[in-house]
C-alpha positions as CSV (number, residue, x, y, z in Angstrom):
1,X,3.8,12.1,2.8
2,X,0.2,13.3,1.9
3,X,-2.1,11.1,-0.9
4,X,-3.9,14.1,-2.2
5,X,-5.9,12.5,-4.5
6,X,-6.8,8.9,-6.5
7,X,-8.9,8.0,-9.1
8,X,-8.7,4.8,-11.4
9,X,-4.9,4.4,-12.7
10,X,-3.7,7.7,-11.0
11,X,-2.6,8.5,-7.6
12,X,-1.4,12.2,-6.9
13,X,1.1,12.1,-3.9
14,X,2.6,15.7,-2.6
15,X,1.8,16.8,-5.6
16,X,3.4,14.6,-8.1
17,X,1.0,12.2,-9.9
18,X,2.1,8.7,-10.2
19,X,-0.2,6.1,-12.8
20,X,2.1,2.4,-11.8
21,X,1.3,1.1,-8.6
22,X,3.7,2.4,-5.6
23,X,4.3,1.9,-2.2
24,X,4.3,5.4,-0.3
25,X,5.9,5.4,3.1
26,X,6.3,8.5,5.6
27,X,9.5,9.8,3.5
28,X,9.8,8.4,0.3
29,X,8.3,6.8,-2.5
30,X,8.7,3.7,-4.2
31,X,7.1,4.0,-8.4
32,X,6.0,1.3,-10.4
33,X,5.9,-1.3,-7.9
34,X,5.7,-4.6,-10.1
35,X,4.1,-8.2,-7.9
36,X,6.0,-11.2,-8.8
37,X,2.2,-12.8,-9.2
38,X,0.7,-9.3,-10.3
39,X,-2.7,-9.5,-8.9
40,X,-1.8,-12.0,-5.6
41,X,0.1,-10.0,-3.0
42,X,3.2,-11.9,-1.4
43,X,5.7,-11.5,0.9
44,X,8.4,-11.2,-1.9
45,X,6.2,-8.2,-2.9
46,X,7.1,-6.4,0.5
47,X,11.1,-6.9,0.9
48,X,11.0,-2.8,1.5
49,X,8.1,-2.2,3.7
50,X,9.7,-5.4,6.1
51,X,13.0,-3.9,6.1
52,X,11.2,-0.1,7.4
53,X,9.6,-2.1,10.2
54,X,6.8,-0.4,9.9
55,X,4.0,-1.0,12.2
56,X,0.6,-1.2,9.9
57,X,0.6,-1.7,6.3
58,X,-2.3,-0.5,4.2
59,X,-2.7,-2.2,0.8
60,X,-5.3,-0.8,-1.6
61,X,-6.5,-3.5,-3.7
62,X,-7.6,-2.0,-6.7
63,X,-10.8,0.2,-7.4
64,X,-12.6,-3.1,-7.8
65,X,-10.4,-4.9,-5.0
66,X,-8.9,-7.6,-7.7
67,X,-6.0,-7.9,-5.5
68,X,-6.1,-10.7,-3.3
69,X,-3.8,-11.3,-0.2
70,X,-3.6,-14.9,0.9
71,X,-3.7,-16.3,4.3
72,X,-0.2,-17.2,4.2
73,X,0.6,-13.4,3.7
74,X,-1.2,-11.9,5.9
75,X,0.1,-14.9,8.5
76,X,3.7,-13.8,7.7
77,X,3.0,-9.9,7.9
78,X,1.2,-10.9,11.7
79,X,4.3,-12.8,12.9
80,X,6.5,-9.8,11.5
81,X,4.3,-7.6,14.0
82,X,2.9,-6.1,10.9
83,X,-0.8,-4.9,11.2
84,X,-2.1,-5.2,7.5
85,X,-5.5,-3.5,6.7
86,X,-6.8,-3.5,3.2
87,X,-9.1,-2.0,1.3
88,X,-10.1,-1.1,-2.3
89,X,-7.3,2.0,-2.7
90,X,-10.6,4.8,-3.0
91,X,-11.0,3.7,0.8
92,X,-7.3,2.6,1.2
93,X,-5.7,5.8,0.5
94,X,-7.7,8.0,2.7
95,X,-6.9,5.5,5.9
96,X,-3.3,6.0,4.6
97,X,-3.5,9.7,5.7
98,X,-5.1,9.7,8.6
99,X,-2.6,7.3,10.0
100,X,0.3,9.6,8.8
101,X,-1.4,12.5,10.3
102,X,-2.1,11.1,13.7
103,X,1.7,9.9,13.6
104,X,1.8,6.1,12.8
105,X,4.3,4.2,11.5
106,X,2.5,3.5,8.2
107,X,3.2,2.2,5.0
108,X,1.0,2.3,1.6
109,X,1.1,-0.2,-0.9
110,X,-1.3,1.2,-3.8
111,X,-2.6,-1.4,-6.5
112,X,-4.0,1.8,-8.7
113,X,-6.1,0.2,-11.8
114,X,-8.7,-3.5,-11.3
């Protein structure tokens, strides 16, 4: 899967434009991904991307970067062998394909608006 383009409440993946938060790993996507605490990122948040096993997770944060990741998050995704990078999603999204074109095992959790 290719990002081919984001701007403030729209992300356009293989073509298909998307304005709800997703999750966009190697094969699939998953649309209007809803946080239990909306703006606080926790594991609950990530039963999918734990479950693929993937080996880095990138989470865009927002435009602005309003989504926060606590420590005890980012602990949990460390012990699952999870690398987690973040960024705002302008940034976030374009690490997201560089790591699907040099053949990671990369997931892409996209908070699209804040």
């Amino acid at each position: 899967m290719k990002i081919d383009a984001y701007s403030f409440g729209s992300m356009t993946v293989e073509g298909k434009k998307y304005s709800e938060d997703l999750i966009v790993f190697p094969d699939k996507i998953k649309p209007n991904w809803w946080r239990k605490e909306g703006h606080v990122l926790l594991m609950e948040d990530l039963g999918e991307v734990v479950e693929y096993k993937a080996q880095f997770l990138i989470v865009g944060t927002g435009a602005n970067g309003v989504m926060q990741i606590p420590p005890f998050t980012r602990n949990a995704l460390k012990e699952k062998n999870i690398e987690l990078i973040d960024r705002v999603t302008g940034e976030a999204y374009k690490i997201f394909n560089q790591y699907i074109e040099d053949g990671k095992k990369i997931v892409g959790a996209f908070h699209l608006t804040c």
